[in-house]
C-alpha positions, 0 to 999 in steps of 0.5 A: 365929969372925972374926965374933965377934972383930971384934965383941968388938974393936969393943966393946973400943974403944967402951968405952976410948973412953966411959972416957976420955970419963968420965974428963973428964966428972969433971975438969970436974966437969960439973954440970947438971939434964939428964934421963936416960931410959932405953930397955930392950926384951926382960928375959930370959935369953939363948940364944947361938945368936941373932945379936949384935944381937938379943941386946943387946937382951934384958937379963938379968934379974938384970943388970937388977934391978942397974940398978934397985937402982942407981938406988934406991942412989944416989938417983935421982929417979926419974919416970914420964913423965907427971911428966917431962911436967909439968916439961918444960912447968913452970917448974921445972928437973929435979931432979938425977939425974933418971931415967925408965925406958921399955921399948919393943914389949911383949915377954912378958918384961917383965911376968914379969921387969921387972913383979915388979922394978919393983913391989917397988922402987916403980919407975915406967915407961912401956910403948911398945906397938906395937898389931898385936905385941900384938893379932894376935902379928904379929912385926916384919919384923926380928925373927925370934926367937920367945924374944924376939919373944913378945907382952904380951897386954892382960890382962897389960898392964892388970894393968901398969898399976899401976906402967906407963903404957902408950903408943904405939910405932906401929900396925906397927913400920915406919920411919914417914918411909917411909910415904904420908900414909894410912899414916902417918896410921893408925900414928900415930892408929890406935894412939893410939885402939886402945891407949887403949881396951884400956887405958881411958886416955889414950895422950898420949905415942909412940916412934917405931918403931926411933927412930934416924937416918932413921925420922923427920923434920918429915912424921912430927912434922906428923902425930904433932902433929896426933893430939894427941901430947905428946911423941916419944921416939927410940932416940938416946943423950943428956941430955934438957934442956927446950931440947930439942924435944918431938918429938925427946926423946932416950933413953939404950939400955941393952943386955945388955953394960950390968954396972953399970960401963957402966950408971954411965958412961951415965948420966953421958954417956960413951957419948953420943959414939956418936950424936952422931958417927953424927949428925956422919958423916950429915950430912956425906954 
């Protein structure tokens, strides 16, 4: 009971917080041709007995289809991330409301409640798989929840591929920046080449596994470069500008507390603060 109460007054205070932090976003009238990419995991329904965090990870699909028709109302350019590649590398600055929309692991759930969603609003994403989730259904160290952990199979992932491309979220799901060179190497090739022949495609593109502070650093970008990797996306909040480094593309996270107000102040920036003070306190330990 405690436990729920400090968690509901920590999120009351998060909100006011982003709330005021969007309200001077409109004052100053902020206007840039930054890019939102967002990070969704689990699209399912909820069972409350599971702990708060793996639930925020698991968004209703109702609340989800919300999201998506958000985005389409309001005339977001949205774009896969091959395309987000392209103009990254270009010239050309984004578009305005530029949005990507990625989802990470490979939860079951993804093709039977995010797929049907995507495909009827002609929406493209990208699929991070972690390979031995999907070949073997070995669960992360973390995840410890059946509903939530239950793997894609290639079958449903290949028919993904219409509206999905698929890349590499590593070969295991472990914190990379803690592995020897020979692990590292294999997480970071081994998925690279395992994942593009079950897909018969090019798998140019990685997220690192958890993705937050202290799951990566130069080490891990060395070997990521060296496997031919185009772009490294994190599980960080904030805007994605092309003065950003192509290893380090941030994400915004949606979760399953994002209603369609939350939803809108993310995209704006208001919850950026959250990472960018989690940064600030790292560094000055």
């Amino acid at each position: 009971m405690m436990s729920s109460l400090i968690y509901a007054l920590k999120n009351f205070l998060i909100d006011l917080v982003s709330v005021i932090v969007y309200l001077s976003i409109l004052i100053k009238k902020r206007e840039d041709n930054d890019v939102r990419v967002l990070i969704y995991h689990s699209i399912g329904e909820n069972d409350d007995s599971l702990p708060n965090k793996i639930k925020e990870l698991n968004v209703n699909p109702q609340l989800f289809r919300l999201h998506m028709n958000y985005l389409k109302r309001n005339s977001c350019n949205i774009i896969s991330i091959p395309e987000f590649y392209k103009c990254y590398v270009s010239e050309r600055d984004f578009r305005k409301n530029t949005v990507a929309v990625t989802f990470d692991d490979g939860h079951e759930n993804v093709f039977e409640n995010a797929y049907p969603i995507m495909k009827q609003l002609s929406i493209p994403a990208a699929l991070f798989i972690t390979y031995e989730f999907v070949e073997n259904g070995k669960n992360f160290l973390w995840m410890e929840y059946s509903e939530l952990g239950k793997p894609l199979n290639w079958e449903q992932i290949n028919l993904m591929k219409d509206y999905f491309n698929i890349f590499s979220h590593s070969l295991s799901h472990r914190n990379l920046r803690n592995l020897n060179d020979d692990d590292l190497k294999r997480e970071c090739y081994d998925s690279k080449r395992l994942i593009a022949e079950k897909v018969d495609g090019s798998v140019d593109f990685f997220a690192y596994p958890r993705g937050s502070f202290g799951s990566f650093d130069s080490r891990v970008e060395k070997f990521l470069k060296e496997a031919d990797y185009k772009l490294a996306f994190l599980n960080i909040n904030g805007p994605v500008s092309k003065n950003d480094s192509s290893f380090n593309i941030k994400r915004t996270r949606i979760i399953n507390r994002d209603n369609l107000w939350r939803f809108k102040l993310k995209l704006a920036g208001a919850y950026d603060w959250l990472d960018y003070l989690k940064s600030f306190l790292l560094k000055k330990c």
